[in-house]
C-alpha positions in Angstrom: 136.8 74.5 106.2 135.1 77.3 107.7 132.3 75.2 109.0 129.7 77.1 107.6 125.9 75.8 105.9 123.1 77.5 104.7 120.2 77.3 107.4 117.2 75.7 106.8 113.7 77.1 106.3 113.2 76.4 110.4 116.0 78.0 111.3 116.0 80.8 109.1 112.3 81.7 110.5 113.6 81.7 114.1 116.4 84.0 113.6 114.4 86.3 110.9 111.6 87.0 113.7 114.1 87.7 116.1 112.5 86.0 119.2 109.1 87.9 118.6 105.3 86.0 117.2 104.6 88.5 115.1 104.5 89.0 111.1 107.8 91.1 111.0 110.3 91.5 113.4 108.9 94.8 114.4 105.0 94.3 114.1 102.9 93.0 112.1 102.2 96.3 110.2 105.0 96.3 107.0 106.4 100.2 106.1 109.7 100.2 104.0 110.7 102.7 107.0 110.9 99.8 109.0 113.0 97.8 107.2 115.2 101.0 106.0 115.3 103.2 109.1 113.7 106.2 107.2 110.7 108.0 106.0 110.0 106.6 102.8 107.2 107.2 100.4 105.1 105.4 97.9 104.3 101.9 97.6 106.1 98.8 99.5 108.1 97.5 96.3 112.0 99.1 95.9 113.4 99.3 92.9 116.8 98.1 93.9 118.3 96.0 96.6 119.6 98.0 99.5 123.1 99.2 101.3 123.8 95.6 103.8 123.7 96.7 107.1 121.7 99.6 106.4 118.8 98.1 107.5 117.1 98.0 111.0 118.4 95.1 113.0 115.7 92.6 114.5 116.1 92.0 118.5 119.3 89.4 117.6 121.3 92.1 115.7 120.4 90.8 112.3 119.7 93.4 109.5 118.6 92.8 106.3 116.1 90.2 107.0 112.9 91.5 105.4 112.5 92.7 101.9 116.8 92.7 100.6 117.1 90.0 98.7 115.4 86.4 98.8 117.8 83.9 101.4 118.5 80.5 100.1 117.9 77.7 102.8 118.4 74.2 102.8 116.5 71.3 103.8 115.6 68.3 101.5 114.6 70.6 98.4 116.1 74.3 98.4 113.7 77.5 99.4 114.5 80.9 99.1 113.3 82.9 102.6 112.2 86.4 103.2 111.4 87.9 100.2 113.2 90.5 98.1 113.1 94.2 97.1 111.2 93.8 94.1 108.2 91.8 96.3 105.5 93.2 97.7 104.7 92.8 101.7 103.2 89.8 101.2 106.1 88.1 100.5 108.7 89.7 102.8 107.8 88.7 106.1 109.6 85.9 108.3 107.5 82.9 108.1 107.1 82.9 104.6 109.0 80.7 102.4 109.2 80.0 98.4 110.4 76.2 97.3 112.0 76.8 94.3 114.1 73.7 92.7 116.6 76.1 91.3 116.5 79.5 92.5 118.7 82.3 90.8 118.5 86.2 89.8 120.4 89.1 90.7 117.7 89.8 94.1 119.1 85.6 95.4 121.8 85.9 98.5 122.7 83.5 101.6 123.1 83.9 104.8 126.0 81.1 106.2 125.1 79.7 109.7 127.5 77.5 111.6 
């Protein structure tokens, strides 16, 4: 056994904000730039999840925390965290969270704590 679990929602909002109070772990202002480290134009909403580890890491390293793909979490009922690519900015920030009883699609990933 690796020793590894999926974090819950709690967790999951502490690392995703990387130690900062504010919407995103850059500001509270969202701009696809942010999250993909270049000048991008058009709306907030990709059309297609992105490279991992392509993003822009938060203060703890962590990239691919806003806007990838939804992050399941567990605590008594499953959540997904984060939002995904085909979200708007709404969605896709690091205190919000989606219960869903049995979340699946192709823009569903984890990310394993120990």
């Amino acid at each position: 056994s690796l020793g590894l679990r999926l974090p819950t929602v709690n967790e999951w909002q502490w690392f995703a904000a990387g130690g900062v109070k504010t919407r995103y772990c850059w500001g509270d202002d969202f701009r696809l730039s942010d999250i993909l480290g270049t000048q991008h134009t058009g709306d907030d909403i990709q059309d297609s999840t992105h490279e991992v580890g392509k993003s822009k890491p938060n203060a703890f390293g962590l990239c691919d925390i806003h806007g990838n793909v939804w992050q399941l979490c567990a605590d008594e009922e499953p959540a997904i965290c984060g939002g995904s690519y085909s979200e708007s900015a709404e969605v896709n920030y690091a205190l919000y969270h989606n219960p869903e009883t049995a979340p699946t699609g192709p823009d569903i990933g984890f990310r394993p704590v120990k």
